[in-house]
C-alpha positions in Angstrom: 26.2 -89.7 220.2 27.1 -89.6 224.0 26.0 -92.0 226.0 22.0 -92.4 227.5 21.5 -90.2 224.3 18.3 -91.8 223.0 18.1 -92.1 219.0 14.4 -90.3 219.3 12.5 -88.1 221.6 9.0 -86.5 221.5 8.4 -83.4 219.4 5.1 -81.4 219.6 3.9 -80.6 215.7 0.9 -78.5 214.4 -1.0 -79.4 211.3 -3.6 -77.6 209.2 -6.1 -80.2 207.6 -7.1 -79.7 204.2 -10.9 -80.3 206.0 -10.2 -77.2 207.8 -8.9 -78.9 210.8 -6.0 -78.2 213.2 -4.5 -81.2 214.9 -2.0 -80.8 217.7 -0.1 -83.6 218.6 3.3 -85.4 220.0 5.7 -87.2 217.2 8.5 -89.0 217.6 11.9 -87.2 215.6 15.2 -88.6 215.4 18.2 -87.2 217.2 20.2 -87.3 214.7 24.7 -87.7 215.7 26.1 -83.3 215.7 27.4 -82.4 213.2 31.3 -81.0 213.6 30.3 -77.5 214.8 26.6 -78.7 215.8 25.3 -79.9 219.5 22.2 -82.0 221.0 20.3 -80.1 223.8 17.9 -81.6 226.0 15.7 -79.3 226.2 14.2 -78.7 229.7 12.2 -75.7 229.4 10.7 -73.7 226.8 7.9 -70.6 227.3 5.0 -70.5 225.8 5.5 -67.0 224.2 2.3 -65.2 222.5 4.5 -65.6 219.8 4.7 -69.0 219.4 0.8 -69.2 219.5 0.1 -68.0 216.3 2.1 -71.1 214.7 0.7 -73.4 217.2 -3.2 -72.3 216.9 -2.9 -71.3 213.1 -5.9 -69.1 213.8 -8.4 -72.1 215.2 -11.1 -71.9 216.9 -9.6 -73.3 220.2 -12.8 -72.8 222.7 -14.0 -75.4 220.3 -11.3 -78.0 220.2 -11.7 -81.4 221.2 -9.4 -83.9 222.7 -8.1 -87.4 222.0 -4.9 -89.9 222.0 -3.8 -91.4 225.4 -2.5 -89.3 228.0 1.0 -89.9 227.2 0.4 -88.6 223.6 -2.9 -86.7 223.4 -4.5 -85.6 220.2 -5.9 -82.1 219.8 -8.2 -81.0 217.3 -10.1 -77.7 216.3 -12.1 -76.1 213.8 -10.1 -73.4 212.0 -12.6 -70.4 210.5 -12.5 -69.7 206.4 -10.8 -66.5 206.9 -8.1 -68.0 209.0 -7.5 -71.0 206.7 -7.1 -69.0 203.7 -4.3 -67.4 205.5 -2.8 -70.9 206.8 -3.0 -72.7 202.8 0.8 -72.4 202.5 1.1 -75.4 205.2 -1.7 -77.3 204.5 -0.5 -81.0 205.0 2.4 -80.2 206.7 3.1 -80.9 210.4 5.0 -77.6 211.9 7.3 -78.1 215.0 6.8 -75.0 217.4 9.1 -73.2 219.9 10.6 -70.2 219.1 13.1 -70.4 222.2 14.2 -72.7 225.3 17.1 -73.9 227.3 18.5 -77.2 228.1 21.8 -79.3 228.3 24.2 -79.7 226.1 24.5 -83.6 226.2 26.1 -84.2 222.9 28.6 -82.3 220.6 30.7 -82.4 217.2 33.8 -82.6 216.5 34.9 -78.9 216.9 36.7 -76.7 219.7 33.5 -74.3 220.0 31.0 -77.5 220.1 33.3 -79.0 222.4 33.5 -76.3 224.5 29.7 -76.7 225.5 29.4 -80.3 226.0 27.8 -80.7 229.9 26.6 -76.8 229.5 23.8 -74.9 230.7 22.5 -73.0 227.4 20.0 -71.3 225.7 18.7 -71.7 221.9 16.8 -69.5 219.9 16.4 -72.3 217.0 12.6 -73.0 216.2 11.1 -76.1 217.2 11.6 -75.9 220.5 8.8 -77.7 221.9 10.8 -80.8 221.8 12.8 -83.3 224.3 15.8 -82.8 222.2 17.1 -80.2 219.5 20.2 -80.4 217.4 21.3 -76.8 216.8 24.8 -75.2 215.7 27.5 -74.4 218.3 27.1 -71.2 217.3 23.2 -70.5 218.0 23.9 -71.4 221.6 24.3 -68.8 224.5 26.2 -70.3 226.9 24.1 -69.4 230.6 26.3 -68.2 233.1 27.1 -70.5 236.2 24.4 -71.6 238.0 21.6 -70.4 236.1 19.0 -72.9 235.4 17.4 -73.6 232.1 13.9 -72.1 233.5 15.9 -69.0 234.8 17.4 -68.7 230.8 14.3 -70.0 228.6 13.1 -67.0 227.9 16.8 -65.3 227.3 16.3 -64.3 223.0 12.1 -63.3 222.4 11.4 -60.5 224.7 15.0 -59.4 226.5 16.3 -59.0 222.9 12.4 -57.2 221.9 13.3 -54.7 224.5 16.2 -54.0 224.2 15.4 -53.6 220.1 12.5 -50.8 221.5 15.4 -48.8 222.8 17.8 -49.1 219.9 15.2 -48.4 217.5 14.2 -45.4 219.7 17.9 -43.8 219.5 18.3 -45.1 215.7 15.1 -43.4 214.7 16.0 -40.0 217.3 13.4 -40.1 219.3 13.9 -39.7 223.6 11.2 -41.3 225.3 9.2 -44.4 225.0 5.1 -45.6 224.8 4.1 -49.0 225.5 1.2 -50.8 225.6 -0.1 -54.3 227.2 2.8 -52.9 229.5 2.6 -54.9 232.7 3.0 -58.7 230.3 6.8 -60.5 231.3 8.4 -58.2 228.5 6.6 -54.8 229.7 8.0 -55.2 233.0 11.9 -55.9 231.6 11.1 -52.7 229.7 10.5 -50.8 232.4 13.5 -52.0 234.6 15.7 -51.1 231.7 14.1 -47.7 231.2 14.8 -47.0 234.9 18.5 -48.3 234.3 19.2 -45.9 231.8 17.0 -42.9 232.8 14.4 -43.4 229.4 11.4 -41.7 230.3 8.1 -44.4 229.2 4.8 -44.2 229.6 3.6 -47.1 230.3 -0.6 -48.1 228.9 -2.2 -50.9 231.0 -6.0 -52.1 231.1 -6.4 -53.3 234.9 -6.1 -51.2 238.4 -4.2 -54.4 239.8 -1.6 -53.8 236.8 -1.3 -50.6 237.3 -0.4 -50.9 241.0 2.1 -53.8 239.7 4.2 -51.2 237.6 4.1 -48.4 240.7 5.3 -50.6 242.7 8.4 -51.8 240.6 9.2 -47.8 240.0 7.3 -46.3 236.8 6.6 -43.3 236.8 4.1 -42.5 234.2 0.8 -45.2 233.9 -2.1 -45.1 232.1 -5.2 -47.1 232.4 -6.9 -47.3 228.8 -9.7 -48.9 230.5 -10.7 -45.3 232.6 -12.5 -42.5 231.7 -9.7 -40.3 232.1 -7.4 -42.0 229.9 -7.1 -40.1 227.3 -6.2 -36.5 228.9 -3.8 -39.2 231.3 -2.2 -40.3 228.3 -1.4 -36.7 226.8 -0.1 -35.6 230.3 2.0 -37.9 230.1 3.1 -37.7 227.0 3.8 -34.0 227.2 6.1 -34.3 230.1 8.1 -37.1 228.8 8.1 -35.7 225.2 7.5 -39.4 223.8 6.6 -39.6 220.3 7.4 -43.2 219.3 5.1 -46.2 220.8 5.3 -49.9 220.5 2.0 -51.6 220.3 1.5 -55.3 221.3 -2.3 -55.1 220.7 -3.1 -53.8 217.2 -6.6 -54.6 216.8 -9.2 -51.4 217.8 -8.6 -47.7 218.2 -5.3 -47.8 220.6 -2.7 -47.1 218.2 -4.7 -43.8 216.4 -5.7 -42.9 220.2 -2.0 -42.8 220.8 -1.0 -40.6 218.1 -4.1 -38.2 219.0 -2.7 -37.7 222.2 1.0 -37.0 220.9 -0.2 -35.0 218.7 -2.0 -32.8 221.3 1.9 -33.1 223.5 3.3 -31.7 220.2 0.7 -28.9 219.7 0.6 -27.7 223.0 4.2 -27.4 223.0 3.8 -25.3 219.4 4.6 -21.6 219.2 1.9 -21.0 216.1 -1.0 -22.5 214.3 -0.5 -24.9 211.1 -3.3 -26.2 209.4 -1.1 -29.4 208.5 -1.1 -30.2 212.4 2.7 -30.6 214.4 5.6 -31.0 212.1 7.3 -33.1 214.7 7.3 -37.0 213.2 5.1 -39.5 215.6 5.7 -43.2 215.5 3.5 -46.4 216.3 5.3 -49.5 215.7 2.5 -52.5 215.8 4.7 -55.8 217.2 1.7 -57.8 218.9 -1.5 -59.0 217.8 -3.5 -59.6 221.0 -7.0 -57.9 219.9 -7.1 -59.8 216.1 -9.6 -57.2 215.0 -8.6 -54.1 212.2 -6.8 -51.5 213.4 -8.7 -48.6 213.2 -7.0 -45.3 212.5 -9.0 -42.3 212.7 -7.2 -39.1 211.2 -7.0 -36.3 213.2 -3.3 -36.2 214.2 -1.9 -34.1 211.4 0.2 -35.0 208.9 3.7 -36.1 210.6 3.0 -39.5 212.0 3.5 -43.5 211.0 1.8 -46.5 211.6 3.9 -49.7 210.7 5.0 -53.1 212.0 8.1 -54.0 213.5 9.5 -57.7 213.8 12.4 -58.7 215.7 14.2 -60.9 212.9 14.3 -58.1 210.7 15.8 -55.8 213.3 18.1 -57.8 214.1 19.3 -58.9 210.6 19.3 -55.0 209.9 21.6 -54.2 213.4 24.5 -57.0 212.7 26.1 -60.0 214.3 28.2 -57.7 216.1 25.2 -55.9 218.0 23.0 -58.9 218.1 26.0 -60.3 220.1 26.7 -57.4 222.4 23.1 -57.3 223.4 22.7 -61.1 223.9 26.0 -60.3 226.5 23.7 -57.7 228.4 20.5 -60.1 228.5 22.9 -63.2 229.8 24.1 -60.7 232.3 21.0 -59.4 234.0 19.2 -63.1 233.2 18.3 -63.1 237.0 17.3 -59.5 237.3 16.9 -57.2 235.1 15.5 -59.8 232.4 13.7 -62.0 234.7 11.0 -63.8 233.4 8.2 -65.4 235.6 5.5 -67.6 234.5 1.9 -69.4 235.8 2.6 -73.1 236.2 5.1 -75.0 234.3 3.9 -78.6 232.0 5.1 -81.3 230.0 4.7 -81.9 226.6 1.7 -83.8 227.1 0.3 -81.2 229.6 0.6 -78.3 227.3 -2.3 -80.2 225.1 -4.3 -80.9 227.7 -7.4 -78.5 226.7 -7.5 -77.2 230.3 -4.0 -75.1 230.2 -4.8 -74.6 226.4 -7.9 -72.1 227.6 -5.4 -70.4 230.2 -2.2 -70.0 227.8 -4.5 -69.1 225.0 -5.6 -66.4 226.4 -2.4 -64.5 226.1 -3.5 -62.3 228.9 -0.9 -60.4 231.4 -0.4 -63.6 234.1 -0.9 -66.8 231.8 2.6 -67.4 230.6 3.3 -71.2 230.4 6.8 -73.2 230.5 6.9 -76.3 228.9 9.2 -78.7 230.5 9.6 -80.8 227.9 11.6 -83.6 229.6 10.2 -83.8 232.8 8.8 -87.6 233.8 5.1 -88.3 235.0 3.9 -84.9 235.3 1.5 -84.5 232.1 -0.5 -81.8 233.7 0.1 -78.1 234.6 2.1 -77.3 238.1 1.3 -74.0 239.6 4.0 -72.0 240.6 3.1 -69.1 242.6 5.3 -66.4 243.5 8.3 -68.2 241.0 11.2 -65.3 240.1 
């Protein structure tokens, strides 16, 4: 281990009770000396992704947590529902480390050339447990930032640049020429659009607020929908039949959205249609469900034909399906365009100890369109939240 290494650091763990309890809480884990092609990153920033929240929450009630510990290591604790905990019984009992992504320092390294080579660098990690001071992860699960990007500026580099840019493969693997997507003005709805702009994709872009709506004019869309107004739905199919989109991405999946989606692109299709079928448009319409930020059913009401799909799409399994080769040539472009084109701002930044405070729990909980968090994990005295208005 290189020196000022410590042998422990703080890790932040969830655990479902067998009482029907969640407890969120800080525990000490070893650093343990890289292996030959491993590395030790201190980790100084990590996003709070809606992701991450479903591991974290495990489906509690958190307006009715309470809170505990000391303020250096505070003690969380919630009621978690029946229906939830059947679905949380596989980790009864055992404390879960959280963190789906980050970036930090490379302040230790094995034995090996390509470990080596990153000893004193700027990365980013897409390991799990993330939420921690320090992670040992291979050489090889490391993106190396380029100069003089900072860990904030490359936390968010893997979740939603490589989400994005998976919408737009997925649209020319599946032969499709124009995107739909909802919850669109979130972090990851507004790298979509910049990328769509890049490379002339028409998308249609489905917001709930007039404030967002202005947000996504301004930064160049061209088509924007407000499901919240009366005249959403004809807005939608206008839209839809100029930009000929049949596949959407979902990020809310509870409700009516997803069948009101295919309604209006079945209307695009039909008016586009040179005859009557009773069997509706033979042209195939897609809604991929990747989000769960309305937890209620989704409600499909039939009256789109027969040539249409609902399903869910994950961004594991499309990149496991795409190859090392394309993960890699993607994770080029998102390093690239880490400071533009795959920006990522967020609310206030906190500790480890400030993300349990139950005050920034009830903002980043929310998972609402300007509540993204950044945990800091290593940062010294500051266990509550620091705004940070206007941050790129």
């Amino acid at each position: 281990m290189s020196a000022g290494t410590p042998e422990s650091g703080l890790q932040l763990r969830s655990l479902v009770r067998a009482d029907r309890t969640l407890e969120l809480f800080l525990e000490p884990a070893a650093v343990p000396d890289p292996g030959p092609d491993e590395v030790v990153v201190r980790v100084e920033a990590a996003p709070l992704n809606p992701s991450d929240l479903g591991l974290l929450f495990a489906g509690a009630d958190m307006a009715a947590a309470t809170a505990g510990g000391s303020p250096d290591r505070p003690v969380v604790t919630a009621p978690i529902p029946e229906a939830a905990m059947r679905a949380a019984a596989g980790r009864i009992g055992t404390p879960m480390p959280v963190g789906n992504e980050g970036a930090g320092t490379v302040v230790a390294a094995g034995e090996s050339a390509a470990a080596r080579a990153l000893l004193g660098k700027v990365v980013a990690v897409a390991g799990g447990a993330m939420y921690a001071q320090y992670r040992p992860v291979p050489a090889a699960a490391c993106l190396e930032l380029p100069e003089g990007t900072s860990a904030a500026q490359g936390a968010s580099s893997f979740v939603n640049p490589l989400t994005v840019l998976g919408m737009v493969e997925t649209m020319r693997m599946e032969n499709h020429s124009a995107l739909v997507h909802t919850a669109a003005a979130s972090n990851l709805g507004q790298m979509l659009n910049r990328v769509c702009i890049e490379e002339h994709i028409p998308l249609v872009n489905i917001v709930r607020k007039p404030e967002q709506e202005e947000l996504l004019l301004a930064a160049g869309a061209a088509y924007v929908c407000n499901f919240a107004s009366g005249e959403f739905m004809t807005d939608l199919t206008d839209a839809l039949k100029t930009t000929g989109a049949t596949l959407a991405f979902d990020a809310i999946g509870g409700g009516r959205l997803a069948s009101q989606i295919l309604t209006c692109m079945e209307a695009a299709c039909s008016a586009a249609a040179t005859g009557y079928s009773r069997y509706g448009s033979t042209i195939h319409k897609q809604v991929y469900i990747y989000g769960s930020l309305d937890p209620r059913p989704t409600e499909l009401v039939r009256n789109y034909g027969t040539a249409w799909g609902v399903g869910g799409w994950l961004l594991s399994p499309f990149l496991q399906k795409i190859g090392p080769e394309a993960v890699a040539r993607l994770s080029r472009r998102v390093a690239a365009g880490l400071t533009t084109t795959f920006a990522s701002s967020y609310t206030a930044e906190v500790s480890l100890p400030g993300a349990l405070q139950l005050s920034a729990i009830a903002e980043y909980g929310r998972r609402a369109t300007g509540s993204k968090y950044l945990i800091v994990p290593n940062a010294a005295g500051r266990p509550d939240s620091s705004a940070l208005p206007g941050r790129p």
